[in-house]
C-alpha positions in Angstrom: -21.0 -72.2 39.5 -18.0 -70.9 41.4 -14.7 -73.3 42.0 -15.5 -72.6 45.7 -19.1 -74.2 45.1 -17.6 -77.1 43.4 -15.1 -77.0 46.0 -18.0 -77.2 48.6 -19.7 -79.9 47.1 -16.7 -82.2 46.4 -15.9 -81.9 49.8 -19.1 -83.0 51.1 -19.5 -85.5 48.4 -16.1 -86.9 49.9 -16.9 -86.9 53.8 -20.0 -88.9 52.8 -18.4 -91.7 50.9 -15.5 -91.6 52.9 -18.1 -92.2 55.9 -19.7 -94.3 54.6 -16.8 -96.7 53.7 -15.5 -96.7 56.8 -18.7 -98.0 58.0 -18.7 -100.6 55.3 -17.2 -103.9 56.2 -15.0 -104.1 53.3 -13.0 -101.3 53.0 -11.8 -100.4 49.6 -9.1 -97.1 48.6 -10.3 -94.3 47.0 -8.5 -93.4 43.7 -6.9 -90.5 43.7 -4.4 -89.6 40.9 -3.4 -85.5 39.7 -3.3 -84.8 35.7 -0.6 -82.2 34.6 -1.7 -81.1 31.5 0.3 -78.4 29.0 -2.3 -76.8 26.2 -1.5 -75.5 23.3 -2.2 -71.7 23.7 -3.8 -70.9 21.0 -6.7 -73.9 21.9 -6.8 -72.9 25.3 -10.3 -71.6 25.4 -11.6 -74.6 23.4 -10.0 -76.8 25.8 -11.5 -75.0 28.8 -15.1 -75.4 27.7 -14.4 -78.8 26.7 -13.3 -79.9 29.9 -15.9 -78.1 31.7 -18.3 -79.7 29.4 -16.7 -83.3 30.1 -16.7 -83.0 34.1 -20.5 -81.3 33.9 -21.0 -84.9 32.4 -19.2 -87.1 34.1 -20.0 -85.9 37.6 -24.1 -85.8 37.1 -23.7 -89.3 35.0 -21.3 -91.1 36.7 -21.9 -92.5 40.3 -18.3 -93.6 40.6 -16.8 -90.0 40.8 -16.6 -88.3 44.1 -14.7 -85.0 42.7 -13.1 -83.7 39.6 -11.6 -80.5 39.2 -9.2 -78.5 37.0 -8.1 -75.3 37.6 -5.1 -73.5 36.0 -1.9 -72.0 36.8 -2.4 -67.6 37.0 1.0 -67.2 35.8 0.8 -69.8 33.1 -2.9 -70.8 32.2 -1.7 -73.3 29.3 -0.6 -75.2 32.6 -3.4 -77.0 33.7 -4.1 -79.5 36.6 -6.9 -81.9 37.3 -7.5 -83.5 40.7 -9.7 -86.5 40.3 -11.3 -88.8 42.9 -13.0 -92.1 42.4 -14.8 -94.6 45.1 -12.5 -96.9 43.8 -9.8 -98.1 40.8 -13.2 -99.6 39.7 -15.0 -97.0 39.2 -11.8 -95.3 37.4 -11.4 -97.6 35.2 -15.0 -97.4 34.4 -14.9 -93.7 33.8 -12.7 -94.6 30.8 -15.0 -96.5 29.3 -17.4 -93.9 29.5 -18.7 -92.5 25.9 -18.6 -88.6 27.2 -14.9 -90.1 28.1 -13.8 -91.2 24.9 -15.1 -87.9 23.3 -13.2 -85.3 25.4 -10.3 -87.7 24.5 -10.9 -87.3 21.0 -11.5 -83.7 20.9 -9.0 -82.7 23.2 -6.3 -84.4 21.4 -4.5 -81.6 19.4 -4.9 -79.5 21.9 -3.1 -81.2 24.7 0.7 -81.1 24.6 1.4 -83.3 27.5 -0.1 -84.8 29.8 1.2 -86.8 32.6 -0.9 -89.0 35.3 0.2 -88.6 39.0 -1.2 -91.1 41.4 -1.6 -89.7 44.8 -2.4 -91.1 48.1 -5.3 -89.1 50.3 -3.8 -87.7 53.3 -6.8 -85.4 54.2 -10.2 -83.8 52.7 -11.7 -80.6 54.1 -14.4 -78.4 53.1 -16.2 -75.1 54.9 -19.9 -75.7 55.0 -21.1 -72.6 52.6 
């Protein structure tokens, strides 16, 4: 699956639940935070399948997640982001609990050189119907 399918799909995943909770009488924030990750280059392609193999998981599993995706930078693939978005801090907090979690954790560990966590505040989603 393309990053524009996933793309696609997280965006329509999004409008619904972001419908949805408007239409719900308590409205809670979506949690939105940005992981800048630095890989060590020579685990870079074990990294990649392992985070594919995580979000694969964690998106079918998980009905908490609206949208995670990583991509990488072209001039610097070692560099890589991931945008994720929960229905709430809830359901975040939850995903850390998770066992697929705790196992991309542990085998990603000596492969990630950094990592920092940037909380974000939603301005706008958009998608193209496809």
């Amino acid at each position: 699956m393309s990053i524009s399918h996933l793309l696609l799909i997280g965006g329509s995943v999004l409008t619904a639940a972001v419908s949805g909770t408007a239409a719900a009488a308590e409205v809670r924030p979506l949690y939105v935070q940005e992981a800048e990750i630095e890989i060590d280059p020579a685990q870079l392609e074990s990294y990649k399948a392992a985070v594919a193999e995580h979000i694969e998981t964690a998106t079918r599993v998980e009905p908490g997640i609206i949208a995670l995706y990583a991509v990488s930078e072209n001039d610097n693939p070692t560099r890589v982001r991931v945008f994720e978005i929960y229905r709430d801090q809830d359901a975040y907090r939850s995903h850390l609990e998770t066992a697929h979690f705790k196992t991309y954790k542990a085998t990603v560990e000596k492969m990630v050189r950094s990592l920092k966590l940037i909380r974000t505040t939603p301005i706008a989603f958009g998608a193209l119907p496809r």
